[in-house]
N, C-alpha and C positions, 0 to 999 in steps of 0.2 A: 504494500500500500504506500502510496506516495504522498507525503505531508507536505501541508503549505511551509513557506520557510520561519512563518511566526508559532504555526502550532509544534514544529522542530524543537523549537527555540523554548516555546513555554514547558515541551514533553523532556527538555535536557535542564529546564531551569528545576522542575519538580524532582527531577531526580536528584540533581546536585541537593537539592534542600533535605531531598527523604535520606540522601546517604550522611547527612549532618547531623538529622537525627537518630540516627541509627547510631553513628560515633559516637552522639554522647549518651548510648546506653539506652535509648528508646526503639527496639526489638521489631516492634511495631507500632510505629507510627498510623495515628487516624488520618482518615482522610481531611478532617474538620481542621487538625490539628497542622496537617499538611499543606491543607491550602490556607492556614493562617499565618504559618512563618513564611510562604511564597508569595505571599498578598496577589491571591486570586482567588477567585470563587471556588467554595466545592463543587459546582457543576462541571468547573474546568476540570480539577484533578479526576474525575469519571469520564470526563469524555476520554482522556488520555489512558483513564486505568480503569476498567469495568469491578474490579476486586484487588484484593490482596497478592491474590497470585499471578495477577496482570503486573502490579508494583512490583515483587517480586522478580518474576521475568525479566521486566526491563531492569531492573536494578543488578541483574548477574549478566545481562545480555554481552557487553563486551567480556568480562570473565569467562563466559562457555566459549566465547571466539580465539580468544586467548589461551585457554585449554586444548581446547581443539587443533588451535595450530600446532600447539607446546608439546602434544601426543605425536600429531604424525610427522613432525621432524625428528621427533625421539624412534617414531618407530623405523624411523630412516638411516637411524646410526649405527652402523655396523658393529660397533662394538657393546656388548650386551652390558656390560658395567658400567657405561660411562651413559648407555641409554637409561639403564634402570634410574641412576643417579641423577642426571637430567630430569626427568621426570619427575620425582620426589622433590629435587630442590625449589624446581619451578612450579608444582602444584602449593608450596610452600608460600610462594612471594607473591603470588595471585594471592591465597587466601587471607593472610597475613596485612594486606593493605585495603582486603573491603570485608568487611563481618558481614553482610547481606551474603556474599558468597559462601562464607563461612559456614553459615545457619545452612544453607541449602545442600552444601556438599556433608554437615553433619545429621541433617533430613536420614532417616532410613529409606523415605521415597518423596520425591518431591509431588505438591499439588498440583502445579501448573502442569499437564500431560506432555506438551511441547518441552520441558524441561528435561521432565523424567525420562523422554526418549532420547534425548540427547545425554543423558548422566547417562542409560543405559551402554550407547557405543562406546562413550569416552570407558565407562567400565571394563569394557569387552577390550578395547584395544589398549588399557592397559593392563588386563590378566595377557594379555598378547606381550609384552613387553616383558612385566612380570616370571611369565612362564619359559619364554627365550634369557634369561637372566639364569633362572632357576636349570634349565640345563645347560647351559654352561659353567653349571657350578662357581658362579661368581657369588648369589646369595644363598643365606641358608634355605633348605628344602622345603623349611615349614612356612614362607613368606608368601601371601596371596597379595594379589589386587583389593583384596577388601581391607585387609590388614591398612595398607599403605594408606587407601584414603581415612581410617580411623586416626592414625598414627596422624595424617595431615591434620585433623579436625582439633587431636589431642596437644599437638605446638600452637597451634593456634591456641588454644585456651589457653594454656601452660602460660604462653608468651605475652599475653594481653593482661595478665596478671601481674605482670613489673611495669618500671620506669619505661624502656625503653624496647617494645615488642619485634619490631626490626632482626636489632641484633640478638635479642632472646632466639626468637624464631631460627637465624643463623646458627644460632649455637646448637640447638636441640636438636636440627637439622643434621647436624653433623656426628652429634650422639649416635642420635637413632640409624644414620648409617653406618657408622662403626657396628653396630649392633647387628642391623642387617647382612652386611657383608659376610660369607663364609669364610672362613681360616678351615684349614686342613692343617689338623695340627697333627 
């Protein structure tokens, strides 16, 4: 669907506002509440967002494009440790800089259908990643796709819980791979 360049404008000013609130700890944001820190009607924030899970959507929409790309250049990299690792770092620094994605990727299923089809591939092609990892015996045997994205869910919170979530996030990152990786001792 192709948007005038004002309703563009109003449908990325709503969001900038809803991810403001979201930042400071408002999970969900009303719409009342929405189109009051945006100073525009609630009629406007409905025509842009039918629901919650319309907000939602647009509010990860560049994050799933983002993933998506971040998957299949991983799944491009020949070498299966440096793709496993790629993958986890950068499902990391997405999550880590929007909590709207956060919340969706820690979802056991997202509402929005158009979403959960798309978490569905990105799943699929990172057990695809995961499992080319896993035989080449670079990670331990017992590491799934689901695992990882938990594990992402789990830095996230871990990290947003100090001063400076950024470099927590880095850090924990780097734990949890040490941890993943196999040793043949």
């Amino acid at each position: 669907m192709v948007r005038r360049a004002d309703a563009q404008k109003n449908r990325a000013h709503l969001l900038a506002v809803a991810r403001a609130l979201i930042h400071k700890g408002d999970m969900t944001p009303s719409f009342n509440e929405l189109a009051k820190r945006a100073g525009v009607g609630v009629g406007t924030v409905y025509r842009h967002f039918a629901d919650h899970q319309a907000l939602w959507a647009g509010l990860v929409e560049e994050q799933l494009v983002h993933l998506e790309k971040l998957v299949a250049d991983v799944g491009d990299d020949r070498d299966p440790w440096r793709a496993f690792e790629r993958l986890f770092r950068g499902a990391v620094a997405l999550e880590i800089n929007n909590p709207a994605f956060a919340q969706i990727l820690a979802a056991p299923r997202s509402g929005a259908p158009e979403i959960a089809a798309r978490l569905g591939k990105l799943q699929a092609a990172a057990e695809s990643i995961v499992n080319r990892a896993r035989t080449a015996k670079v990670v331990r045997p017992d590491v799934k796709a689901g695992d990882l994205r938990r594990l992402v869910c789990g830095i996230d919170l871990a990290a947003r819980a100090g001063d400076d979530p950024s470099a927590a996030a880095t850090r924990y990152a780097e734990i949890l791979l040490a941890g993943m990786r196999r040793r043949d001792d």
